[in-house]
Legacy VTK file of the C-alpha trace (Angstrom):
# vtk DataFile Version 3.0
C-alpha trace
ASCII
DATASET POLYDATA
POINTS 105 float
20.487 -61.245 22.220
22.738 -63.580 23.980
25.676 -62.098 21.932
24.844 -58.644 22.550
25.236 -59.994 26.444
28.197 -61.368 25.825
29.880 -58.030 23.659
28.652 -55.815 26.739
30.648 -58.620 29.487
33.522 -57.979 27.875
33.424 -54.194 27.506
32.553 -54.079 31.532
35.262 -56.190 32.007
37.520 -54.375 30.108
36.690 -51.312 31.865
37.007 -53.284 35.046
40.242 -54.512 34.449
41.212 -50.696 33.754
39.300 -48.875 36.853
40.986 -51.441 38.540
44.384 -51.226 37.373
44.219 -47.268 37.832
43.095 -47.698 41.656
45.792 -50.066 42.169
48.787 -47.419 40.482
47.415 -44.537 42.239
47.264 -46.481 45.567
50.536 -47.679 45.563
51.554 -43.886 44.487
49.649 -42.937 47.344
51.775 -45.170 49.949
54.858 -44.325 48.406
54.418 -40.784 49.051
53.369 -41.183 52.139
56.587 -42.811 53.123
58.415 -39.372 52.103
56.349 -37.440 54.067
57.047 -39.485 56.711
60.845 -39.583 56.516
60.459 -35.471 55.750
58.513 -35.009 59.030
61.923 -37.358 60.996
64.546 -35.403 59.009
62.591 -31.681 60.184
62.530 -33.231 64.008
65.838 -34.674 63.534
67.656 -31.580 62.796
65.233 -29.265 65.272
67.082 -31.428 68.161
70.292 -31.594 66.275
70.159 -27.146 66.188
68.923 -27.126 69.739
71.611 -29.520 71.484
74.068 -26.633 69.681
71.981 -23.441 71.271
71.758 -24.979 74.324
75.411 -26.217 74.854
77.528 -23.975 76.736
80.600 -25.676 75.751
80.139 -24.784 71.417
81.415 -21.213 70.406
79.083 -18.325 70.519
79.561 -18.033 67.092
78.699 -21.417 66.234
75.629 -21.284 68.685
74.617 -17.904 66.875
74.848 -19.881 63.432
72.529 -22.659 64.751
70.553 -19.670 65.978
70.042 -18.227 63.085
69.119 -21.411 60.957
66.683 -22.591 63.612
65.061 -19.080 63.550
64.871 -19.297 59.770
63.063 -22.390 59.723
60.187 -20.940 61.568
61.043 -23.281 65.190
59.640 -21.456 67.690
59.959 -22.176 71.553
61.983 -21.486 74.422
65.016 -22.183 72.340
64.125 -18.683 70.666
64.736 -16.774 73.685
67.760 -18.247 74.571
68.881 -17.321 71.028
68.154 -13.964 71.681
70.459 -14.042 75.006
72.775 -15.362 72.585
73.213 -13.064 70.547
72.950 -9.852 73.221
76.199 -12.236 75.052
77.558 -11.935 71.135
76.911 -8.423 71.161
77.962 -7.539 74.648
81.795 -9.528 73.960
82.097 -8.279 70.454
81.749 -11.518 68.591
79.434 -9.827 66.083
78.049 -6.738 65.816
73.906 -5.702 66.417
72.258 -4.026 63.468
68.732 -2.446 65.032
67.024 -3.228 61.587
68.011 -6.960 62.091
65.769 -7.515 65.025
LINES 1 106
105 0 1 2 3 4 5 6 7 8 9 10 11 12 13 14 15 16 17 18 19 20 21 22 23 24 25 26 27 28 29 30 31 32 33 34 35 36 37 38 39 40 41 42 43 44 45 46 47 48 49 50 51 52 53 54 55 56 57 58 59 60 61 62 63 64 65 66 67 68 69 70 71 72 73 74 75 76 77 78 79 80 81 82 83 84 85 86 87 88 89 90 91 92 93 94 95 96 97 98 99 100 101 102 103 104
Protein backbone atom coordinates (compact mmCIF):
# COMPACT_ATOMS: atom_id res chain seq x y z
CA UNK A 1 0.00 0.00 0.00
CA UNK A 2 2.49 2.44 1.21
CA UNK A 3 4.38 1.99 -2.15
CA UNK A 4 1.47 2.37 -4.25
CA UNK A 5 1.33 5.95 -2.18
CA UNK A 6 4.51 6.63 -2.85
CA UNK A 7 4.40 5.63 -7.05
CA UNK A 8 1.17 7.96 -7.20
CA UNK A 9 3.45 11.15 -5.17
CA UNK A 10 5.66 11.01 -7.70
CA UNK A 11 3.40 10.85 -10.75
CA UNK A 12 1.41 14.08 -9.14
CA UNK A 13 4.51 15.58 -8.75
CA UNK A 14 5.65 14.98 -11.96
CA UNK A 15 2.62 16.36 -13.40
CA UNK A 16 3.03 19.24 -11.02
CA UNK A 17 6.32 20.07 -11.94
CA UNK A 18 4.92 20.09 -15.69
CA UNK A 19 1.43 22.12 -15.16
CA UNK A 20 3.68 24.23 -13.49
CA UNK A 21 6.39 24.70 -15.82
CA UNK A 22 3.71 25.26 -18.72
CA UNK A 23 1.93 28.16 -16.60
CA UNK A 24 5.16 29.68 -15.99
CA UNK A 25 6.27 29.65 -20.18
CA UNK A 26 2.95 30.77 -21.20
CA UNK A 27 2.96 33.58 -18.54
CA UNK A 28 6.07 34.95 -19.32
CA UNK A 29 4.84 34.65 -23.19
CA UNK A 30 1.96 36.42 -22.06
CA UNK A 31 4.03 39.57 -20.60
CA UNK A 32 6.25 39.60 -23.37
CA UNK A 33 3.57 40.18 -25.74
CA UNK A 34 2.06 42.46 -23.91
CA UNK A 35 5.07 44.67 -24.02
CA UNK A 36 4.63 44.76 -28.02
CA UNK A 37 1.33 45.71 -27.85
CA UNK A 38 2.23 48.27 -25.78
CA UNK A 39 5.11 49.77 -27.76
CA UNK A 40 2.57 49.15 -31.05
CA UNK A 41 -0.17 51.25 -29.37
CA UNK A 42 3.10 54.39 -28.70
CA UNK A 43 4.45 53.88 -32.25
CA UNK A 44 0.39 54.27 -33.80
CA UNK A 45 0.06 57.58 -31.35
CA UNK A 46 3.49 58.54 -32.10
CA UNK A 47 3.17 58.86 -35.73
CA UNK A 48 -0.80 60.13 -35.52
CA UNK A 49 0.94 63.41 -33.89
CA UNK A 50 3.97 63.14 -36.03
CA UNK A 51 1.20 63.25 -39.51
CA UNK A 52 -0.85 65.88 -37.77
CA UNK A 53 2.00 68.50 -36.75
CA UNK A 54 2.60 68.14 -40.89
CA UNK A 55 -1.37 68.82 -41.82
CA UNK A 56 -1.57 71.36 -39.54
CA UNK A 57 1.66 73.38 -40.32
CA UNK A 58 1.23 76.13 -42.63
CA UNK A 59 4.81 76.51 -43.21
CA UNK A 60 5.32 72.48 -45.01
CA UNK A 61 4.40 72.34 -48.83
CA UNK A 62 0.91 71.57 -49.85
CA UNK A 63 2.18 68.73 -51.39
CA UNK A 64 3.89 67.39 -48.53
CA UNK A 65 0.80 68.24 -46.25
CA UNK A 66 -1.42 66.36 -48.96
CA UNK A 67 1.06 63.27 -48.58
CA UNK A 68 0.65 63.27 -44.75
CA UNK A 69 -3.00 63.66 -45.70
CA UNK A 70 -3.32 60.92 -47.47
CA UNK A 71 -1.37 58.43 -45.12
CA UNK A 72 -3.27 59.66 -42.08
CA UNK A 73 -6.57 59.09 -44.03
CA UNK A 74 -5.36 55.61 -44.93
CA UNK A 75 -4.78 54.59 -41.54
CA UNK A 76 -8.34 55.05 -40.60
CA UNK A 77 -7.45 58.54 -38.07
CA UNK A 78 -10.38 60.26 -38.00
CA UNK A 79 -10.95 63.82 -36.40
CA UNK A 80 -10.82 67.32 -37.13
CA UNK A 81 -7.53 66.76 -38.82
CA UNK A 82 -9.77 65.07 -41.64
CA UNK A 83 -11.46 68.15 -42.53
CA UNK A 84 -8.65 70.19 -42.69
CA UNK A 85 -7.26 67.57 -45.11
CA UNK A 86 -10.04 68.02 -47.18
CA UNK A 87 -9.39 72.01 -47.30
CA UNK A 88 -6.13 70.80 -48.23
CA UNK A 89 -6.56 69.30 -50.91
CA UNK A 90 -9.56 71.75 -52.48
CA UNK A 91 -6.34 74.70 -51.74
CA UNK A 92 -4.28 71.81 -53.91
CA UNK A 93 -6.90 71.74 -56.34
CA UNK A 94 -7.79 75.38 -56.51
CA UNK A 95 -3.58 76.35 -57.17
CA UNK A 96 -2.99 73.42 -59.40
CA UNK A 97 -0.68 71.41 -57.24
CA UNK A 98 -2.58 68.24 -58.13
CA UNK A 99 -5.38 67.56 -59.93
CA UNK A 100 -9.21 66.32 -58.38
CA UNK A 101 -10.48 63.05 -59.75
CA UNK A 102 -14.51 62.98 -58.66
CA UNK A 103 -14.17 59.09 -58.21
CA UNK A 104 -11.34 59.77 -55.62
CA UNK A 105 -13.57 61.37 -53.09
Amino acid sequence: MIDKLEKYKKIVTIISFFIGGFCGVFLTMHNYLNTFDDTLATIETTQQMALKSVIWNEEIPLGERASACDTYLSAGYNSLTKKECETIIENGVREGIFSYVESER
